[in-house]
PyMOL Python script that loads the backbone (N, CA, C, O; Angstrom):
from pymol import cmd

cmd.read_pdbstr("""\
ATOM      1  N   UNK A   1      56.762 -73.826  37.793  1.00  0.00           N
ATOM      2  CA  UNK A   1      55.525 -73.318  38.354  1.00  0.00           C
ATOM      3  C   UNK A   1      54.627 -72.785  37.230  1.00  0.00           C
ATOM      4  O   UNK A   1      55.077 -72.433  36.140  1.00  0.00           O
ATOM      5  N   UNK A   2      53.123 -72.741  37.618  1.00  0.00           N
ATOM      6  CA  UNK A   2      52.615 -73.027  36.391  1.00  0.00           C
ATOM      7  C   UNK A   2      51.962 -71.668  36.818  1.00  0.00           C
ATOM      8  O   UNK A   2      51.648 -71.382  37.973  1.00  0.00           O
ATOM      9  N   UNK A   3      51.714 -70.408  35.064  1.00  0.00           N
ATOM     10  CA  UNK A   3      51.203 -69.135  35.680  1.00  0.00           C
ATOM     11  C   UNK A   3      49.820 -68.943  35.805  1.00  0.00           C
ATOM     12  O   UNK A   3      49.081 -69.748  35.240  1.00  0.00           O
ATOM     13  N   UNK A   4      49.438 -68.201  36.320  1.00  0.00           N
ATOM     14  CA  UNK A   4      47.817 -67.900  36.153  1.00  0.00           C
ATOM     15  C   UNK A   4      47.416 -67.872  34.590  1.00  0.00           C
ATOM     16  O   UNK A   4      46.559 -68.740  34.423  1.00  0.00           O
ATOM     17  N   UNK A   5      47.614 -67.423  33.774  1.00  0.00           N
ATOM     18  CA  UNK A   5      47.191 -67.665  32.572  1.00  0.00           C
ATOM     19  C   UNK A   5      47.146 -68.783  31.812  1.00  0.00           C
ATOM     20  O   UNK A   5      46.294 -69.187  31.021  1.00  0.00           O
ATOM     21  N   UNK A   6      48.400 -69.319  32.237  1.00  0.00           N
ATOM     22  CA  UNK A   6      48.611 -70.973  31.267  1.00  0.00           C
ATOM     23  C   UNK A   6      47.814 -71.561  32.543  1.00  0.00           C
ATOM     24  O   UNK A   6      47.084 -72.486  32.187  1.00  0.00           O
ATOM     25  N   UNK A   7      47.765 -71.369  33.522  1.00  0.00           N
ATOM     26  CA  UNK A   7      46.333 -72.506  34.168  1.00  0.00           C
ATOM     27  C   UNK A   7      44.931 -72.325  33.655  1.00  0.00           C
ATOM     28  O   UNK A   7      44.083 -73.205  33.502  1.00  0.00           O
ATOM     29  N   UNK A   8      44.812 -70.842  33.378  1.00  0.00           N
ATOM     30  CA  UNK A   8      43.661 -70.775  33.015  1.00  0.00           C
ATOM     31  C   UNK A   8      43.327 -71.457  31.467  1.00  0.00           C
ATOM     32  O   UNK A   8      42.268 -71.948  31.077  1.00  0.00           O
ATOM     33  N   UNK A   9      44.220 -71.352  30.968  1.00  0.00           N
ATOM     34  CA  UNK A   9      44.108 -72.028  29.415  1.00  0.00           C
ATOM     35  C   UNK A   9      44.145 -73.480  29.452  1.00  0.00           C
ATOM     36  O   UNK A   9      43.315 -74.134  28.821  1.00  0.00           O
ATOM     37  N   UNK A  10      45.144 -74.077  30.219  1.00  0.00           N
ATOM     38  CA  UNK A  10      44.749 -75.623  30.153  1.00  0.00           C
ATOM     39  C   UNK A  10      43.434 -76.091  31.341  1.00  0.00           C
ATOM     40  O   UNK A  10      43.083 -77.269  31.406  1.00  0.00           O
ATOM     41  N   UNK A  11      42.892 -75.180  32.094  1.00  0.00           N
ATOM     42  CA  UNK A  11      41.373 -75.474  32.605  1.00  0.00           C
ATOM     43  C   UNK A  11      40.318 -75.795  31.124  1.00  0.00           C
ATOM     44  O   UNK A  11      39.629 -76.700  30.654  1.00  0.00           O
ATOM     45  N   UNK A  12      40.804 -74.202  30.769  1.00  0.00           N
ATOM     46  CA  UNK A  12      39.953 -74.187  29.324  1.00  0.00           C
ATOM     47  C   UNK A  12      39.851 -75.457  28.437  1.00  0.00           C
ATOM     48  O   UNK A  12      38.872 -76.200  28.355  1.00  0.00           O
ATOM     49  N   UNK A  13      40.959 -75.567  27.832  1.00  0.00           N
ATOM     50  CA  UNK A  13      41.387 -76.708  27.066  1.00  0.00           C
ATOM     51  C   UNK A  13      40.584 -78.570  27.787  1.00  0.00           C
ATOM     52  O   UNK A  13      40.123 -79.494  27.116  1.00  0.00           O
ATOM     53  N   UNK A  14      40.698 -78.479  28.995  1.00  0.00           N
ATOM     54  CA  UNK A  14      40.449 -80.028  30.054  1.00  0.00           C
ATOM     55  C   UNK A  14      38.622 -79.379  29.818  1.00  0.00           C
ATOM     56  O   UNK A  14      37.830 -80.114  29.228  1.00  0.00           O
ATOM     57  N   UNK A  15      38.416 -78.766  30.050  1.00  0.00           N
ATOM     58  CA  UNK A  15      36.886 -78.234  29.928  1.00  0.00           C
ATOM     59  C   UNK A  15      36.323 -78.676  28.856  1.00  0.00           C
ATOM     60  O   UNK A  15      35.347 -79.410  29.009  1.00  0.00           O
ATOM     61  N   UNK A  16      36.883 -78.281  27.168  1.00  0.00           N
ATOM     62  CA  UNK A  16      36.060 -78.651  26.329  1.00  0.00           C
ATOM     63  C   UNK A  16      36.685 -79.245  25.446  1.00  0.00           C
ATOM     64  O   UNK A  16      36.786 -78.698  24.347  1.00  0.00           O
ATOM     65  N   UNK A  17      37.358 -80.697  25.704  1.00  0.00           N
ATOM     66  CA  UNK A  17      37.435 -81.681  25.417  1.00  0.00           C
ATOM     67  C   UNK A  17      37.658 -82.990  26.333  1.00  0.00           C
ATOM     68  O   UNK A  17      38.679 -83.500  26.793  1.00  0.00           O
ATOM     69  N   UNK A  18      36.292 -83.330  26.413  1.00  0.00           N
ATOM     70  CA  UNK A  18      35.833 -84.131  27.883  1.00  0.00           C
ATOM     71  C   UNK A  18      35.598 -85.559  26.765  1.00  0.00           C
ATOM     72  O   UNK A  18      35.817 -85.864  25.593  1.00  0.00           O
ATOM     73  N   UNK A  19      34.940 -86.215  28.165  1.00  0.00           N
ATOM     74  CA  UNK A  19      34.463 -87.975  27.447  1.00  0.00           C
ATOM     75  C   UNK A  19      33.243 -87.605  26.587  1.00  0.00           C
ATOM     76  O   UNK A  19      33.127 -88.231  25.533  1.00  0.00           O
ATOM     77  N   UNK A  20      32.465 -86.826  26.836  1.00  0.00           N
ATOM     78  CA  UNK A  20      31.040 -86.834  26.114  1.00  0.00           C
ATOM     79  C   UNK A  20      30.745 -85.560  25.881  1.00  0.00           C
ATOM     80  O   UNK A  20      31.015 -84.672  26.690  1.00  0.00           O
ATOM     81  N   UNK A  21      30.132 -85.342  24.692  1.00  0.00           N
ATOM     82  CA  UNK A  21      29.459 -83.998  23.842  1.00  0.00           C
ATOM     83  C   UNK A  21      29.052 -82.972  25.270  1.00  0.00           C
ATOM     84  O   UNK A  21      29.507 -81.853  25.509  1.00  0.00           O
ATOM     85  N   UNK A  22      28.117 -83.714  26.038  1.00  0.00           N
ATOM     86  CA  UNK A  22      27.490 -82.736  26.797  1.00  0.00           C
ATOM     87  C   UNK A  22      28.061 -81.923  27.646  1.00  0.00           C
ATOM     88  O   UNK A  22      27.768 -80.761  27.924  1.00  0.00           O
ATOM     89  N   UNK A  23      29.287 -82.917  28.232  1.00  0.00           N
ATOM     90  CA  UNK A  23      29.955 -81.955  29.311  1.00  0.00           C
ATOM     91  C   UNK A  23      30.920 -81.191  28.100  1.00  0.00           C
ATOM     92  O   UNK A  23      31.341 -80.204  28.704  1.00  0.00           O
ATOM     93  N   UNK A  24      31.368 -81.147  26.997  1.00  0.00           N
ATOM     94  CA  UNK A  24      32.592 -80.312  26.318  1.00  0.00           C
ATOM     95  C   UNK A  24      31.406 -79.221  26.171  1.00  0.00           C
ATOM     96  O   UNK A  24      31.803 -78.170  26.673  1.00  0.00           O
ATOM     97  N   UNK A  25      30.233 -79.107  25.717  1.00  0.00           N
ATOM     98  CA  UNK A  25      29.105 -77.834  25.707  1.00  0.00           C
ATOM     99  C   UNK A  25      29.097 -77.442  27.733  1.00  0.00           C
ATOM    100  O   UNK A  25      29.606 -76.484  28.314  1.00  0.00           O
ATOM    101  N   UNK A  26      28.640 -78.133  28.070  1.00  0.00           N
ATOM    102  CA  UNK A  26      28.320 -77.512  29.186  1.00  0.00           C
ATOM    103  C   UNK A  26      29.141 -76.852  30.275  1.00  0.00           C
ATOM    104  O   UNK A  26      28.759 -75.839  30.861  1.00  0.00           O
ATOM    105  N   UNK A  27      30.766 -77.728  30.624  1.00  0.00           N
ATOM    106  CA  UNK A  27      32.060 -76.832  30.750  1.00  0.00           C
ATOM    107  C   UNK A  27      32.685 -76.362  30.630  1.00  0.00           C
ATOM    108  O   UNK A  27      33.411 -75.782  31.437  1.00  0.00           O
ATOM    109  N   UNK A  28      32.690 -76.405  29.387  1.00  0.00           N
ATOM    110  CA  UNK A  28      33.220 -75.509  28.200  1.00  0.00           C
ATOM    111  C   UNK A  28      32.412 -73.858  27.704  1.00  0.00           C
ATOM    112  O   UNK A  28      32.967 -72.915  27.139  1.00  0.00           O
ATOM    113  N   UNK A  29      31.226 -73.946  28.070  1.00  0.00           N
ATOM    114  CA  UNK A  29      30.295 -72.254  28.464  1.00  0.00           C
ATOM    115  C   UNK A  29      30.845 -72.148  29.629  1.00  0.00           C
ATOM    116  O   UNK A  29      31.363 -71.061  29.885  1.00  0.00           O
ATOM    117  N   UNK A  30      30.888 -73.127  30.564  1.00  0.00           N
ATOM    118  CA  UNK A  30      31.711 -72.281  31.845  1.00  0.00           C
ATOM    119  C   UNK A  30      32.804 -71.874  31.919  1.00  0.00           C
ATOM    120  O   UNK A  30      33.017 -70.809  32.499  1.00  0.00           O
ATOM    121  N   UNK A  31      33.789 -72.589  31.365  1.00  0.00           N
ATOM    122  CA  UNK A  31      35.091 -72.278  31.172  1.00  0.00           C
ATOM    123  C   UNK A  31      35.441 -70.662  30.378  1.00  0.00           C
ATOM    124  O   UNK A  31      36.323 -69.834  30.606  1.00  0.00           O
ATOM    125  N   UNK A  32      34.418 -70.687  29.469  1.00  0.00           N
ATOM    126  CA  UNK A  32      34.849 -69.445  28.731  1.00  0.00           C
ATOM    127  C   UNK A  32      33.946 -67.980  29.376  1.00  0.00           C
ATOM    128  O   UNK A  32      34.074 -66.782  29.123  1.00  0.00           O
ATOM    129  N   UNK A  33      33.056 -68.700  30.259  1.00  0.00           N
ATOM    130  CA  UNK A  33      32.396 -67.069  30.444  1.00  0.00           C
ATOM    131  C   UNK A  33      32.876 -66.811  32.660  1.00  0.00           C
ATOM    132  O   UNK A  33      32.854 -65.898  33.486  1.00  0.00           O
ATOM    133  N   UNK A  34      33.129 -67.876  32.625  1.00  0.00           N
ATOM    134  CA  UNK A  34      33.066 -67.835  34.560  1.00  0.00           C
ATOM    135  C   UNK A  34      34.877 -68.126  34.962  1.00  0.00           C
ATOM    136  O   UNK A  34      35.157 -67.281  35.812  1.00  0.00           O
ATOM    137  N   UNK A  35      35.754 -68.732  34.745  1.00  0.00           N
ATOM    138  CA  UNK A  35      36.962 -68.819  35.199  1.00  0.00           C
ATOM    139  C   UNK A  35      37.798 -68.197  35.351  1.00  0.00           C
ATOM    140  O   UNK A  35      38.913 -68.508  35.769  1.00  0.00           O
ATOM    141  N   UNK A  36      37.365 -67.108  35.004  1.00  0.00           N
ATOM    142  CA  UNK A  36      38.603 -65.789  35.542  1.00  0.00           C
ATOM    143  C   UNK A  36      38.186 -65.261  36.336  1.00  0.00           C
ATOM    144  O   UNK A  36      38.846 -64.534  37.078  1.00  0.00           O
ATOM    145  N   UNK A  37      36.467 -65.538  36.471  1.00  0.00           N
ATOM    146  CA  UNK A  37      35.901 -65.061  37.880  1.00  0.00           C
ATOM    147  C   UNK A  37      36.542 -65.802  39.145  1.00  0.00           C
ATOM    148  O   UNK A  37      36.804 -65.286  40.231  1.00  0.00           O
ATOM    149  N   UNK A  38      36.697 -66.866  38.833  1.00  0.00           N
ATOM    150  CA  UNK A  38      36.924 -67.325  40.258  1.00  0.00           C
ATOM    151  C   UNK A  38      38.143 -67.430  41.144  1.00  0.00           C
ATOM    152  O   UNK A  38      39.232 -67.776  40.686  1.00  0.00           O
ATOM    153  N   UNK A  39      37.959 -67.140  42.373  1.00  0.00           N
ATOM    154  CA  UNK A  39      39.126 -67.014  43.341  1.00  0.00           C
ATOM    155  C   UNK A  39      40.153 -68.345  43.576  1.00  0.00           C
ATOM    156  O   UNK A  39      39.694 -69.487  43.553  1.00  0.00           O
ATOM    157  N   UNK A  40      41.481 -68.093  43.788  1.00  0.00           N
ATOM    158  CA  UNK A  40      42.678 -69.519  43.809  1.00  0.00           C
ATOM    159  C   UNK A  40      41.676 -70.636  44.171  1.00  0.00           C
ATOM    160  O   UNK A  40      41.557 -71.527  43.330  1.00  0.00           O
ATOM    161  N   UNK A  41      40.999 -70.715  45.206  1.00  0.00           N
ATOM    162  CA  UNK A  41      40.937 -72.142  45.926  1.00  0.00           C
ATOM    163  C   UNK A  41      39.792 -72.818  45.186  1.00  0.00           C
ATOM    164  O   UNK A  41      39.773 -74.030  44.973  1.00  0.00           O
ATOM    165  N   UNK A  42      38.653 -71.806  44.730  1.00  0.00           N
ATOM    166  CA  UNK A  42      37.898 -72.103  43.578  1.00  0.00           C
ATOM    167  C   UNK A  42      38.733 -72.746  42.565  1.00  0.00           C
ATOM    168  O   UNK A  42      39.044 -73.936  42.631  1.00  0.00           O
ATOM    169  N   UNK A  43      39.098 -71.949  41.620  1.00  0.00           N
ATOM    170  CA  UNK A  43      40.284 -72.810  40.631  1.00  0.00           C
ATOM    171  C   UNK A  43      40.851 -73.981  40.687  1.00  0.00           C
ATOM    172  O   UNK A  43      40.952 -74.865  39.837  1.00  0.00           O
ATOM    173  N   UNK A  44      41.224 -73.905  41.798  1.00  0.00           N
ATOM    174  CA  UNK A  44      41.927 -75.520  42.623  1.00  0.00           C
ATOM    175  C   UNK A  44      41.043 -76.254  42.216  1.00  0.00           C
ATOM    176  O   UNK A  44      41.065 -76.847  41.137  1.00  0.00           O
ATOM    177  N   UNK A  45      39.736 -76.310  43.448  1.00  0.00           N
ATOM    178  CA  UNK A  45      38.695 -76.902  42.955  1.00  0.00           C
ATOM    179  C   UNK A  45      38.039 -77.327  41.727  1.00  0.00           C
ATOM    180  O   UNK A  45      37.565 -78.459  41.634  1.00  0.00           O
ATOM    181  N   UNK A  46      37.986 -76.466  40.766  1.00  0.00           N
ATOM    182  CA  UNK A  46      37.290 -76.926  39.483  1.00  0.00           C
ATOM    183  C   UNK A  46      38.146 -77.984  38.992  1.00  0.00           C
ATOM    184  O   UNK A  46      37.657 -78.970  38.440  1.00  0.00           O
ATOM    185  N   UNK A  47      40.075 -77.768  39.246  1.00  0.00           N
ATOM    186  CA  UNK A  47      41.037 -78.638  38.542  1.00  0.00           C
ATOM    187  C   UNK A  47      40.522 -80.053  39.154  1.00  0.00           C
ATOM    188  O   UNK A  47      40.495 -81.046  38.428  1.00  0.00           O
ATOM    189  N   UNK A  48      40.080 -80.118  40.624  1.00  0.00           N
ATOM    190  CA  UNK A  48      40.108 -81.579  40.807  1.00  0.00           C
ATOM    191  C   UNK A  48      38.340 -81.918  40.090  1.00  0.00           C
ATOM    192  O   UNK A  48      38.214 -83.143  40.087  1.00  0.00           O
ATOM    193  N   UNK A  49      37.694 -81.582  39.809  1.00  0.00           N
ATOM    194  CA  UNK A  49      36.498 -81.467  39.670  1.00  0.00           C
ATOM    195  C   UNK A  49      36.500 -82.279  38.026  1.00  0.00           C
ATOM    196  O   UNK A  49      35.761 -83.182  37.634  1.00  0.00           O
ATOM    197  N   UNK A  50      37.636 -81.558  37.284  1.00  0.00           N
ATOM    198  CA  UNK A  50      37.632 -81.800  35.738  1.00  0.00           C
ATOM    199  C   UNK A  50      38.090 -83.748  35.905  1.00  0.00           C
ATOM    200  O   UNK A  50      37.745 -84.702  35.207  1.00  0.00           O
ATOM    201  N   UNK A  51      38.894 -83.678  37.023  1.00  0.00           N
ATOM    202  CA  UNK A  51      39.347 -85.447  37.089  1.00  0.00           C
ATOM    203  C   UNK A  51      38.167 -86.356  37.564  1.00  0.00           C
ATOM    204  O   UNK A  51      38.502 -87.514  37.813  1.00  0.00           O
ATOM    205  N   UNK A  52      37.065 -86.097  37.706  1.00  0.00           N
ATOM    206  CA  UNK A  52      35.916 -86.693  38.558  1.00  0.00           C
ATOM    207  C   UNK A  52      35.159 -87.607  36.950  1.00  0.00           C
ATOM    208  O   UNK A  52      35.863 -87.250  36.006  1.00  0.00           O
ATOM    209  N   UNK A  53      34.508 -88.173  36.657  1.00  0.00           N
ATOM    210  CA  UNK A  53      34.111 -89.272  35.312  1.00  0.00           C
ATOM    211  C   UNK A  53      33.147 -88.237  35.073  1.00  0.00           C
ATOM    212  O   UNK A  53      32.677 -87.434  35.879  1.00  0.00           O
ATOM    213  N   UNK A  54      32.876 -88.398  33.600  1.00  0.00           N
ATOM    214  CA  UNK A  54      32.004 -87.538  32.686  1.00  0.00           C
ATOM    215  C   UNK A  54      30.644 -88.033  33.035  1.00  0.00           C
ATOM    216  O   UNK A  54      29.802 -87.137  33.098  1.00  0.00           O
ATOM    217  N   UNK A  55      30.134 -89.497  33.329  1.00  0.00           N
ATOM    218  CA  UNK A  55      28.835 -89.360  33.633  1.00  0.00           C
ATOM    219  C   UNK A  55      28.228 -89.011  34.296  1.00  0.00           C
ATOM    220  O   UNK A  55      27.074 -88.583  34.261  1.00  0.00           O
ATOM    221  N   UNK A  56      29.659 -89.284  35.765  1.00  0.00           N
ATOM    222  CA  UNK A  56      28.885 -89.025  37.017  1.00  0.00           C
ATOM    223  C   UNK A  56      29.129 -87.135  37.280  1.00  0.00           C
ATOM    224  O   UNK A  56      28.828 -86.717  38.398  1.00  0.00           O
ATOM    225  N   UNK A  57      29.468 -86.480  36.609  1.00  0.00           N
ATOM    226  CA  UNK A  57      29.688 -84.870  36.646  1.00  0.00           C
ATOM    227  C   UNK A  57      28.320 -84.230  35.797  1.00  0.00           C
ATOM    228  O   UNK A  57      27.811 -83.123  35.974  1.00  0.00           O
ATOM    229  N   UNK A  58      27.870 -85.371  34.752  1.00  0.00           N
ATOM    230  CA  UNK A  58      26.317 -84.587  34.260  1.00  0.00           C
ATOM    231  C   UNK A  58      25.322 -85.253  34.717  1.00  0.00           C
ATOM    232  O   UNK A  58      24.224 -85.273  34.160  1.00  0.00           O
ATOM    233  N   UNK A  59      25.597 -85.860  35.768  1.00  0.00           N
ATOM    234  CA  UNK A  59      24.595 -86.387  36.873  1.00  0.00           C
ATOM    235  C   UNK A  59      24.264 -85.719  37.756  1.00  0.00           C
ATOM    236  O   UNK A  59      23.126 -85.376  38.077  1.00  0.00           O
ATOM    237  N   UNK A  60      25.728 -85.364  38.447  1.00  0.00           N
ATOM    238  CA  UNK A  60      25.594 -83.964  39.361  1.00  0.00           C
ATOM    239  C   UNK A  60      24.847 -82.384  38.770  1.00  0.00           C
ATOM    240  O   UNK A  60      24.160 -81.667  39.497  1.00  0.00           O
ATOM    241  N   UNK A  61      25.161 -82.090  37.368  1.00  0.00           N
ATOM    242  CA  UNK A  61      25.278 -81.131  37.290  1.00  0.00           C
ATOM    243  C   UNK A  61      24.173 -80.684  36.563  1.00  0.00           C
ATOM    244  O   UNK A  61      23.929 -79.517  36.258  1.00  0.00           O
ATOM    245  N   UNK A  62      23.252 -82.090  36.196  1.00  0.00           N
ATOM    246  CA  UNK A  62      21.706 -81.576  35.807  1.00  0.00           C
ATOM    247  C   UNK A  62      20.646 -82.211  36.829  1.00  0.00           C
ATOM    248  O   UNK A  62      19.447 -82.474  36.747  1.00  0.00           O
ATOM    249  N   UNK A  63      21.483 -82.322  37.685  1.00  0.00           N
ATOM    250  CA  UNK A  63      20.200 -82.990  39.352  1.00  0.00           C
ATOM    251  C   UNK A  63      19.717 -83.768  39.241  1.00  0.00           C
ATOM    252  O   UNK A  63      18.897 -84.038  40.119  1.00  0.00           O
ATOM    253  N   UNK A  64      19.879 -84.718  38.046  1.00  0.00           N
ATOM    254  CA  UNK A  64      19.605 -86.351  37.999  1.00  0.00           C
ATOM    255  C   UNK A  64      20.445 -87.150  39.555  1.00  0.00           C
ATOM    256  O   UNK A  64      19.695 -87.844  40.243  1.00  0.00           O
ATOM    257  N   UNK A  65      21.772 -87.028  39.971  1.00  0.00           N
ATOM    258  CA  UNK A  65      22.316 -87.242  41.020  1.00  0.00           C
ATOM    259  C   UNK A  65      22.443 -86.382  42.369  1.00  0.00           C
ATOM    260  O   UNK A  65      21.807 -85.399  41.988  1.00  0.00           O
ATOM    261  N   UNK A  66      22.700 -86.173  43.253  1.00  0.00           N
ATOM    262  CA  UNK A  66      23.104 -85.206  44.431  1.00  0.00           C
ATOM    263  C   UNK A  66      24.388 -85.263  44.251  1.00  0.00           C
ATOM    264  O   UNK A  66      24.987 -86.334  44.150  1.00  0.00           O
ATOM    265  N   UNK A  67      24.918 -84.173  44.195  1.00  0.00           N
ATOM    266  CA  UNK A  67      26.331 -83.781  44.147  1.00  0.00           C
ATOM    267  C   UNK A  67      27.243 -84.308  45.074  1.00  0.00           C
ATOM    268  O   UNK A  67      26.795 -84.917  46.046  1.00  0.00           O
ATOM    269  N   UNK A  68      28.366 -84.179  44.938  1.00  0.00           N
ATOM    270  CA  UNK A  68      29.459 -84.400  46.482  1.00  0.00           C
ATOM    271  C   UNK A  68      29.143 -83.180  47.206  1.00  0.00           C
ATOM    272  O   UNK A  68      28.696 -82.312  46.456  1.00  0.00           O
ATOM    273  N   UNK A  69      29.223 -82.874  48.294  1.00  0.00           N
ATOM    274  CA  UNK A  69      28.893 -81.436  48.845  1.00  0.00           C
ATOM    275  C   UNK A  69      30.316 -81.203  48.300  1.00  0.00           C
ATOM    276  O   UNK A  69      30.114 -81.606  47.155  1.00  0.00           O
ATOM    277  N   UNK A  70      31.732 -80.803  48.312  1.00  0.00           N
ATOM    278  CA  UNK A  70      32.663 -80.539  48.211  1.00  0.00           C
ATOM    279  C   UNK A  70      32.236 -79.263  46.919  1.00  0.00           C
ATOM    280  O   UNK A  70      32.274 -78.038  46.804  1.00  0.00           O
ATOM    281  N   UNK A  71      31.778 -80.624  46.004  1.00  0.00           N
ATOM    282  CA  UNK A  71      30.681 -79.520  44.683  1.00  0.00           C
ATOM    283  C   UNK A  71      30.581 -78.831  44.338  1.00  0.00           C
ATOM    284  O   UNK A  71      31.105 -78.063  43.531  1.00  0.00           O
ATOM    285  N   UNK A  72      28.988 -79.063  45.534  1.00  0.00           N
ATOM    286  CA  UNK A  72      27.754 -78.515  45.250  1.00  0.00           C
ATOM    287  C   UNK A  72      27.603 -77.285  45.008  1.00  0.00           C
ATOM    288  O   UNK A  72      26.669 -77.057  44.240  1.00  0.00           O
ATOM    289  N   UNK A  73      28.566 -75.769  45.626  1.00  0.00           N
ATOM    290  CA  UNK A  73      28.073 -74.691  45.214  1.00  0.00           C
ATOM    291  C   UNK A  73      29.150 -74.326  44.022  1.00  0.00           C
ATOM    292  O   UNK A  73      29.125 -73.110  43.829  1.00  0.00           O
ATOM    293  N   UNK A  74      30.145 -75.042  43.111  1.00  0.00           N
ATOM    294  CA  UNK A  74      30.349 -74.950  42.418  1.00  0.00           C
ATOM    295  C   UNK A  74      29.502 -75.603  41.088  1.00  0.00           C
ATOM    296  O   UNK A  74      29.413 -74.966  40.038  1.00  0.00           O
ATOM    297  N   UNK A  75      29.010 -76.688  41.229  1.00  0.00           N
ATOM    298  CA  UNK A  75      28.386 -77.290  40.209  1.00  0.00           C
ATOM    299  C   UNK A  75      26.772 -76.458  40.470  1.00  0.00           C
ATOM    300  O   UNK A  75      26.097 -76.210  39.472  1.00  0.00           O
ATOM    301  N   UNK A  76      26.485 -76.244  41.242  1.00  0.00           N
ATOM    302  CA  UNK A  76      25.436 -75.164  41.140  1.00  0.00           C
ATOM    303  C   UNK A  76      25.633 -73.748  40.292  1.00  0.00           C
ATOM    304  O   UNK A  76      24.770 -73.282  39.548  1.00  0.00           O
ATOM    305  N   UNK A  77      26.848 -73.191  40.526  1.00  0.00           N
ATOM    306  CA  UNK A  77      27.291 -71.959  39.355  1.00  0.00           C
ATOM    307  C   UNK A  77      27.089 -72.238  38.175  1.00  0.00           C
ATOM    308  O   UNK A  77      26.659 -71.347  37.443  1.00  0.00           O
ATOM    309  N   UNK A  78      27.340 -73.558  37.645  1.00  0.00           N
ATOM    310  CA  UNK A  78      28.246 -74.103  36.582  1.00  0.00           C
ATOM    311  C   UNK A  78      26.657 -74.282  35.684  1.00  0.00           C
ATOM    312  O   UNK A  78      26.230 -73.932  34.583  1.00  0.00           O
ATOM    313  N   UNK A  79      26.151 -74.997  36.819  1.00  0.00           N
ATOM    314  CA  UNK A  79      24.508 -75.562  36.272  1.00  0.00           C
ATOM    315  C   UNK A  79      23.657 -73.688  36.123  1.00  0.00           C
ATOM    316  O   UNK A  79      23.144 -73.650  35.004  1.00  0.00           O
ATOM    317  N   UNK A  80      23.524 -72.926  36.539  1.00  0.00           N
ATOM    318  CA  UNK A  80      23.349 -71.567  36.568  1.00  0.00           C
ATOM    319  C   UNK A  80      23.290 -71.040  35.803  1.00  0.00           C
ATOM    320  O   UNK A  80      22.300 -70.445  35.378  1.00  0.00           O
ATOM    321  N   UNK A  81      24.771 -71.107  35.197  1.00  0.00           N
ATOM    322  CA  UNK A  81      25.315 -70.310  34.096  1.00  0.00           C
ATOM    323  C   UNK A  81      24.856 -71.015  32.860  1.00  0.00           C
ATOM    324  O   UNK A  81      24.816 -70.294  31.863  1.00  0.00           O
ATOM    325  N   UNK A  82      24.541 -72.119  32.721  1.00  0.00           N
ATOM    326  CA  UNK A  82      24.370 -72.832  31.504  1.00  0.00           C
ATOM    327  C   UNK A  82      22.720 -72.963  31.350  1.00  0.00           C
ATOM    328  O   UNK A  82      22.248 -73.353  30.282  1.00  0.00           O
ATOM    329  N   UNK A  83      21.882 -72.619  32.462  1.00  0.00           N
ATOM    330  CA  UNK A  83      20.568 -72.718  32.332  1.00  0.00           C
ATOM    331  C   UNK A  83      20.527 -70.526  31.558  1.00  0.00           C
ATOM    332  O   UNK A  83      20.121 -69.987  30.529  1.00  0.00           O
ATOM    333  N   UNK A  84      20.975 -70.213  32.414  1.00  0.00           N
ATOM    334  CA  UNK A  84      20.773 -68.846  31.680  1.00  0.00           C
ATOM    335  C   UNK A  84      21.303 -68.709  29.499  1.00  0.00           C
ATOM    336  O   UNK A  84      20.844 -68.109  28.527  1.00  0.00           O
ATOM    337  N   UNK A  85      22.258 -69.506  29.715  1.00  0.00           N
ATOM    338  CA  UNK A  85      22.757 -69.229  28.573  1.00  0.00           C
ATOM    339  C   UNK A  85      22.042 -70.183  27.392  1.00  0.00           C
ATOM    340  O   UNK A  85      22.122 -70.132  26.164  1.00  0.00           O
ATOM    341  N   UNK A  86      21.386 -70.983  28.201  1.00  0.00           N
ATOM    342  CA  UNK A  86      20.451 -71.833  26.985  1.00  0.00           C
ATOM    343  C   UNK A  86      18.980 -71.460  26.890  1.00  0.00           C
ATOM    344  O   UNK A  86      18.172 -72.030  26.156  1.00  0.00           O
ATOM    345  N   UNK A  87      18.685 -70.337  27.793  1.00  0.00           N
ATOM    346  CA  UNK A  87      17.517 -69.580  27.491  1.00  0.00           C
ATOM    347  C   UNK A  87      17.772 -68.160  26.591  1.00  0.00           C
ATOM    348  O   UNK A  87      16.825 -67.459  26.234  1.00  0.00           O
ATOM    349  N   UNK A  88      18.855 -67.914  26.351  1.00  0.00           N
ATOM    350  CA  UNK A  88      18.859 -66.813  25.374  1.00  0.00           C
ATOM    351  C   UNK A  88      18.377 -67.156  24.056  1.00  0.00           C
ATOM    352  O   UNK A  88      18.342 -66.302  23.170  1.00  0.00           O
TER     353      UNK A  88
END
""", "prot")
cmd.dss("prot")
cmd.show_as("cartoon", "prot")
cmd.util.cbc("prot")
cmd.orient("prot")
């Protein structure tokens, strides 16, 4: 059984080393500033989220595409957090 910490580290790890530059920057700010925020079923979620293809996840996640609803109010956080942090 796998613990809360070593999940949280291999989220981390699947986060920022993806297929393409943009998503290892862009899930990878999420990974390090939002994933301990989030509750079990959240977590769950992001794990199946990281298996979904790199193009079609920065399609969703800069509104070039409509999300899966399953998603949407996660890739809305995700997109959130990374619009705030690229305006600093």
């Amino acid at each position: 059984m796998e613990t809360h910490e070593n999940r949280l580290k291999r989220l981390h790890m699947r986060s920022i080393r993806r297929g393409i530059k943009e998503m290892d920057i862009i899930l990878g700010r999420f990974a390090e500033t939002g994933l301990r925020d989030l509750p079990e079923a959240e977590l769950a979620l992001y794990d199946t989220l990281l298996s979904e293809n790199d193009h079609d996840l920065y399609q969703w996640v800069s509104g070039q595409q409509p999300s899966p609803p399953r998603y949407l109010a996660l890739l809305s956080r995700i997109a959130e957090l990374n619009r705030i942090a690229v305006s600093k």
